[in-house]
C-alpha positions as CSV (number, residue, x, y, z in Angstrom):
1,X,22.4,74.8,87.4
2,X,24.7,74.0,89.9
3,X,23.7,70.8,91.3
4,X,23.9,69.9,87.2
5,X,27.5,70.8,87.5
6,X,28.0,68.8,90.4
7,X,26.0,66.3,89.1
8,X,28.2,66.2,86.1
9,X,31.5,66.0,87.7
10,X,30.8,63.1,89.6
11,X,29.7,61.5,86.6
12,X,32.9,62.1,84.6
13,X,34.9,61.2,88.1
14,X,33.1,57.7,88.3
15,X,33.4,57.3,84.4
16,X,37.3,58.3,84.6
17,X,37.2,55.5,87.3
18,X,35.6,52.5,85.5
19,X,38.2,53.4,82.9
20,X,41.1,52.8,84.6
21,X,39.5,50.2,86.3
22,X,38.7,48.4,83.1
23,X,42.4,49.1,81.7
24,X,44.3,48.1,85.2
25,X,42.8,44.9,85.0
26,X,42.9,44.3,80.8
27,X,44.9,40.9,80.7
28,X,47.5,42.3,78.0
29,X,48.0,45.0,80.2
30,X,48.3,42.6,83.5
31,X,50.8,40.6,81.7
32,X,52.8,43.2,80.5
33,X,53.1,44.8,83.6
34,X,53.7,41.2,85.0
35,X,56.6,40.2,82.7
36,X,58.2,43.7,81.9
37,X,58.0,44.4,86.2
38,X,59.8,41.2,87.1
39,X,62.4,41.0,84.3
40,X,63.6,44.3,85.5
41,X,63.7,43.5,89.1
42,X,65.1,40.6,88.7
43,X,67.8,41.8,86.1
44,X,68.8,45.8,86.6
45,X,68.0,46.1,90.4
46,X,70.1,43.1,91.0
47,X,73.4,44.9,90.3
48,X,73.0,47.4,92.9
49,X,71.9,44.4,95.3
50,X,75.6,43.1,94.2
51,X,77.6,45.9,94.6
52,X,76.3,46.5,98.4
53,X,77.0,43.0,99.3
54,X,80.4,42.8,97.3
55,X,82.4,44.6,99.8
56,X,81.3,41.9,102.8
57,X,82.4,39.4,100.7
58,X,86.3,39.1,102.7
59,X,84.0,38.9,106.0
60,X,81.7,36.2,105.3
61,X,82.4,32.6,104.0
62,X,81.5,31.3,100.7
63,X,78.4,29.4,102.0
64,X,76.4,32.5,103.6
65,X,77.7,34.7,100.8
66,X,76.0,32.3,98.2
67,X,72.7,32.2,100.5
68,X,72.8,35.6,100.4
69,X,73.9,36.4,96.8
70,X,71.5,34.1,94.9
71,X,68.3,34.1,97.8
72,X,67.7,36.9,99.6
73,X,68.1,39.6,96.8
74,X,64.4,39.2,96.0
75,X,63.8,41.0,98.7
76,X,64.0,44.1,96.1
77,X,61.1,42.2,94.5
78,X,58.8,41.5,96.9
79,X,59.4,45.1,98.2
80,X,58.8,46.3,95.2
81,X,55.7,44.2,94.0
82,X,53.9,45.4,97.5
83,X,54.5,49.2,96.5
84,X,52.5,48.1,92.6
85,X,49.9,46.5,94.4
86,X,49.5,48.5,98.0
87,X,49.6,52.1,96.3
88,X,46.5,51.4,94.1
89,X,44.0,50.7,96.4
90,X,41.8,48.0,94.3
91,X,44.9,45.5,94.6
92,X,45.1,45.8,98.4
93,X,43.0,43.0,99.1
94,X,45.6,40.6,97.3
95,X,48.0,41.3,101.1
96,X,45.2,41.9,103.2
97,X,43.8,37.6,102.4
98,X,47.1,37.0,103.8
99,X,46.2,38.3,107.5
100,X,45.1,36.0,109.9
101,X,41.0,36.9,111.1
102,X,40.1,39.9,112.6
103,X,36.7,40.4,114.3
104,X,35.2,43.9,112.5
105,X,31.5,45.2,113.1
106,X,29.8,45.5,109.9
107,X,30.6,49.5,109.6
108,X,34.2,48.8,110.5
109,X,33.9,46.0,107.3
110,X,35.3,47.5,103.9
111,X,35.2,46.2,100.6
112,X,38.5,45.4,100.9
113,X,38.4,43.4,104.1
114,X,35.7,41.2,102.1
115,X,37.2,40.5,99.3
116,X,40.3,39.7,101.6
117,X,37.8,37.2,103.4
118,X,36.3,35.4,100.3
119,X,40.0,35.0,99.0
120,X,41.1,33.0,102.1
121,X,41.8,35.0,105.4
122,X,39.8,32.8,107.3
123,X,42.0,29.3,105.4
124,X,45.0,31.4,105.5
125,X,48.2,31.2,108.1
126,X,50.8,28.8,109.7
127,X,47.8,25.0,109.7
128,X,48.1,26.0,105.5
129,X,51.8,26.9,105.4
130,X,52.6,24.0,107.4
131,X,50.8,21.6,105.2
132,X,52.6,22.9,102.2
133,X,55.8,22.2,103.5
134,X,54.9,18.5,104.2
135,X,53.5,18.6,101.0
136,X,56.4,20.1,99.2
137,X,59.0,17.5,101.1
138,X,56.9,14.7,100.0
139,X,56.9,15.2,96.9
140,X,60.2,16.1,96.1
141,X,61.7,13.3,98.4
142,X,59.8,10.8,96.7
143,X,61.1,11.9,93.0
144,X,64.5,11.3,94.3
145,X,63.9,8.1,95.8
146,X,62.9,7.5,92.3
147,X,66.1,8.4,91.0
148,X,68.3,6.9,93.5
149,X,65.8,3.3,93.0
150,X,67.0,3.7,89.7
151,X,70.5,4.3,90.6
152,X,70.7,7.7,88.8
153,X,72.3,9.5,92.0
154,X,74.5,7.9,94.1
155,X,74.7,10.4,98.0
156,X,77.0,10.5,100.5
157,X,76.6,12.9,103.4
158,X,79.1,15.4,104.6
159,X,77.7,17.9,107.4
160,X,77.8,18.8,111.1
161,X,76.3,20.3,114.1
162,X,78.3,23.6,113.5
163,X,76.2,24.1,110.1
164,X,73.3,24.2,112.0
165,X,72.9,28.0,111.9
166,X,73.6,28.0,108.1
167,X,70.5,26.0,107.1
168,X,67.7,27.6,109.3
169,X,69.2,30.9,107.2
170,X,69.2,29.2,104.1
171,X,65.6,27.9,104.6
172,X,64.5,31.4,105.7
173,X,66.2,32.9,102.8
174,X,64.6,29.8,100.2
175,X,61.1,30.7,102.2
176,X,61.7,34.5,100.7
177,X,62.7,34.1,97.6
178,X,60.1,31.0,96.7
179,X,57.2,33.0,98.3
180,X,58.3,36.0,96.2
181,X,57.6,34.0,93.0
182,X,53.8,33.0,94.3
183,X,53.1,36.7,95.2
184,X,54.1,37.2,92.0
185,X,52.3,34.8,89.8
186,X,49.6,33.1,92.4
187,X,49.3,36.6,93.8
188,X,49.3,39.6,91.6
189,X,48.9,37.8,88.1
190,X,46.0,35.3,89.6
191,X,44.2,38.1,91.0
192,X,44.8,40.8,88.3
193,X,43.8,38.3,85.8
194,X,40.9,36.9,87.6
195,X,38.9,40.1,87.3
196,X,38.5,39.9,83.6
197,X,39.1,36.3,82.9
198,X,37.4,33.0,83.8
199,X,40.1,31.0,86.4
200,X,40.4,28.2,84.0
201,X,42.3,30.6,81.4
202,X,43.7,32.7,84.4
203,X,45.5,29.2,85.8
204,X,46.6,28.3,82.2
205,X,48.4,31.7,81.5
206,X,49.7,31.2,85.2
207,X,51.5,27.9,84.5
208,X,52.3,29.2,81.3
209,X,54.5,32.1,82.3
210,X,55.8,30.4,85.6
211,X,57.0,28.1,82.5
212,X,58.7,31.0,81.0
213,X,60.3,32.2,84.0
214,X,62.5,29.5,83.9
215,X,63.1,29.1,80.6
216,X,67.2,30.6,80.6
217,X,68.2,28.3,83.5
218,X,71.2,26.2,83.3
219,X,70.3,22.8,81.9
220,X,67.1,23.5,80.4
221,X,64.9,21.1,78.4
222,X,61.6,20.9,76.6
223,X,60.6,18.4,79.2
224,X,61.8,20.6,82.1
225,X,59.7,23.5,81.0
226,X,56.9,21.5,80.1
227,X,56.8,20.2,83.8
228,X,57.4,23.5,85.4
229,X,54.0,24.7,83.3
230,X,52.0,21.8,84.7
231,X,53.8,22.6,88.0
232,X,52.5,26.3,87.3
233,X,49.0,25.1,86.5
234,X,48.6,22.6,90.0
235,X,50.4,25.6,92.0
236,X,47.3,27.7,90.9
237,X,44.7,24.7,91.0
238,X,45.6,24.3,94.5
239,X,45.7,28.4,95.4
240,X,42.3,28.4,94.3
241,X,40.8,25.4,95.7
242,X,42.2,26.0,99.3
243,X,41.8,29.5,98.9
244,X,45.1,29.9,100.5
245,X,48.2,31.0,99.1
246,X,50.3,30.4,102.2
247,X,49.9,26.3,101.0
248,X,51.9,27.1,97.6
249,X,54.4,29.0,99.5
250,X,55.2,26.1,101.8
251,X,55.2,23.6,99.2
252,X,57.6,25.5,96.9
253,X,59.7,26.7,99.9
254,X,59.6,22.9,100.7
255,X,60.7,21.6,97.2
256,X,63.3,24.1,96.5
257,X,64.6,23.7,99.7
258,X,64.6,19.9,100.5
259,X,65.8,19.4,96.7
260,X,68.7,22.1,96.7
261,X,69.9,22.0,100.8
262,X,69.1,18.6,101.5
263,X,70.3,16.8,99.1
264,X,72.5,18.4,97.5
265,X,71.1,18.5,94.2
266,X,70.8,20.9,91.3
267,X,67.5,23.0,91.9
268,X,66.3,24.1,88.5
269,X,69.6,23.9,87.1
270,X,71.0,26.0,90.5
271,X,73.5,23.7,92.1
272,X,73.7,25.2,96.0
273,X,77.0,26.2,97.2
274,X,76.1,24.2,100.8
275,X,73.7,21.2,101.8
276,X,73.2,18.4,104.2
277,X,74.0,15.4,101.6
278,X,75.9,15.8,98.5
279,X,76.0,14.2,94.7
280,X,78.7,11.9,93.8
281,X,79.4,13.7,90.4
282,X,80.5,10.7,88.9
283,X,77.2,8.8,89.4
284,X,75.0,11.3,88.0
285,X,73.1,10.1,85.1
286,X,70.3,11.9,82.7
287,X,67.5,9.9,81.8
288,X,63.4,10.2,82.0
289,X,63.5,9.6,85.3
290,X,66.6,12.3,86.5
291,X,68.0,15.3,85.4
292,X,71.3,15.4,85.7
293,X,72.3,18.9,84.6
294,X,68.3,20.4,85.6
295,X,67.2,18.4,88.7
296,X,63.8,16.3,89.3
297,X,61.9,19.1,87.5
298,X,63.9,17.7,84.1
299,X,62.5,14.2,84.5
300,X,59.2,12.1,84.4
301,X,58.5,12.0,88.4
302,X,58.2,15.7,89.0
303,X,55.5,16.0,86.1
304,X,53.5,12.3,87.6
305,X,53.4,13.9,90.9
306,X,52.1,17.6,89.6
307,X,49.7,15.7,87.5
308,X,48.4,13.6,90.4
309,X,48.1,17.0,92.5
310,X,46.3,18.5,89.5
311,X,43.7,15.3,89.1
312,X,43.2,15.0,92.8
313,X,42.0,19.0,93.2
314,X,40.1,18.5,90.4
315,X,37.9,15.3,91.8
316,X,37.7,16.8,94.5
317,X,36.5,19.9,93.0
318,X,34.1,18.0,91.3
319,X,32.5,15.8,94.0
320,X,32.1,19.7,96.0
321,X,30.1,21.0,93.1
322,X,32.7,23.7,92.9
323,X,34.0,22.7,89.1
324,X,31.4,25.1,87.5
325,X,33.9,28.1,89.7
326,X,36.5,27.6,86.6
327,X,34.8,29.1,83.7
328,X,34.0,32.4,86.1
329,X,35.6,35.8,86.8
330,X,36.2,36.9,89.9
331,X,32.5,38.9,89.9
332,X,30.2,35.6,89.0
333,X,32.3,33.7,91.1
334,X,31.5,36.4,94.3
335,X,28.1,36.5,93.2
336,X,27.7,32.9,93.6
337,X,29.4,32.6,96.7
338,X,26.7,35.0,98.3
């Protein structure tokens, strides 16, 4: 009678489990959580974030202030995300494929480590954040060039040695807060998603809310948000072909960072209060192929060279035999890999 007993209660327990399991990973749920989680952060918890920094603003010049004001708040966020995924235990796999390799004995191995190693540990660290950044710098120099070709922009530069110190903050501080968007959406929603979904609807809904997160910026434009979708959708094209989400960081680190403290330019309708080269206002002009009041992600170049990125993963994809991953979940696609 007992062991029935017993035998019951572990039976409810594991029930109880594959419940929550099932609702945790429901994709209205996921984005819910996803959408209602980062508004807040990025809107209520701000203000306290303001009021600690306001009284250091007499001590500290406009420059680092701004750096500090606009970029390094979402800190709050990626704090916080790491408590929603790290204190249930089935999402701690999402920070552990971030770790570089770790020799384990098979009884040391946990389900978690594995799932950390199918989703990238082993592609995962500085080689992958290093090509990002190229890849990020290359593609947002060359959609100026466009629009300096096309004499759009007119630049003159204005900096000096002394300012030195002020960009290797700024580009630590545009490393944090563009890395806190892809834990957020190539991260948390990607994987949350993935469980439930096949990856081609889990990269659509990606692009689709990265889309959305954008959408109250200064300057916006149906064409802007339409590239920063099929910016979305390439981000997460390339997170899952490299299984590496270090490569997206560096590249949107690298965008954001070349686009806004480079060159001086708005950065998704953000104009930064410090960079190397600066906009003759005067010059600026809004057409297909610039943005005046938006930046590169308002005009035709931006979306050609996500679409090219998109296309390229995708031949490659094909030529690997690997296309037939996008209509899987997360379960068929471990399945297959074994």
């Amino acid at each position: 009678m007992e062991k029935k007993e017993q035998l019951n209660d572990k039976e409810k327990k594991q029930r109880r489990k594959e419940r929550l399991a099932r609702w945790r990973s429901n994709p209205a749920w996921v984005i819910f959580v996803f959408v209602g989680v980062y508004i807040f952060l990025t809107s209520f918890l701000y203000l306290p974030w303001w009021f600690m920094l306001n009284p250091a603003l007499p001590y500290l010049s406009d420059e680092v202030y701004y750096v500090l004001d606009f970029y390094t708040c979402v800190i709050v966020d990626v704090f916080s995300l790491f408590l929603l995924t790290w204190l249930i235990r089935p999402n701690r796999y999402i920070w552990k494929s971030f770790l570089l390799p770790k020799k384990r004995s098979a009884a040391e191995t946990t389900e978690d480590d594995l799932l950390a190693d199918f989703y990238g540990r082993r592609r995962n660290g500085l080689k992958m954040l290093g090509w990002g950044f190229l890849l990020g710098f290359l593609q947002n120099f060359f959609c100026i060039i466009c629009a300096l070709i096309h004499g759009d922009i007119q630049l003159y530069f204005e900096s000096g040695a002394g300012q030195i110190p002020l960009f290797l903050f700024a580009f630590l501080s545009v490393f944090i807060q563009s890395s806190s968007e892809e834990l957020w959406c190539r991260g948390f929603l990607y994987e949350r998603l993935h469980e439930r979904c096949p990856l081609w609807v889990v990269i659509f809904v990606n692009g689709a809310l990265f889309g959305c997160l954008h959408i109250f910026n200064d300057g916006v434009t149906v064409l802007s948000i339409v590239e920063i979708t099929v910016c979305g959708i390439a981000f997460s094209l390339l997170r899952w072909y490299t299984g590496s989400i270090w490569i997206v960081m560096g590249l949107h680190t690298a965008w954001n960072f070349t686009q806004a403290f480079l060159f001086g330019l708005p950065n998704s309708g953000l104009v930064s209060a410090v960079s190397l080269f600066h906009l003759e206002s005067s010059t600026g002009i809004s057409n297909l192929i610039y943005d005046y009041d938006f930046g590169v992600e308002g005009a035709l170049p931006a979306l050609v060279v996500d679409l090219l990125m998109a296309v390229i993963i995708l031949v490659l994809a094909t030529k690997s035999g690997r296309l037939k991953e996008l209509k899987m979940n997360r379960a068929a696609t471990l399945r297959l890999s074994h």
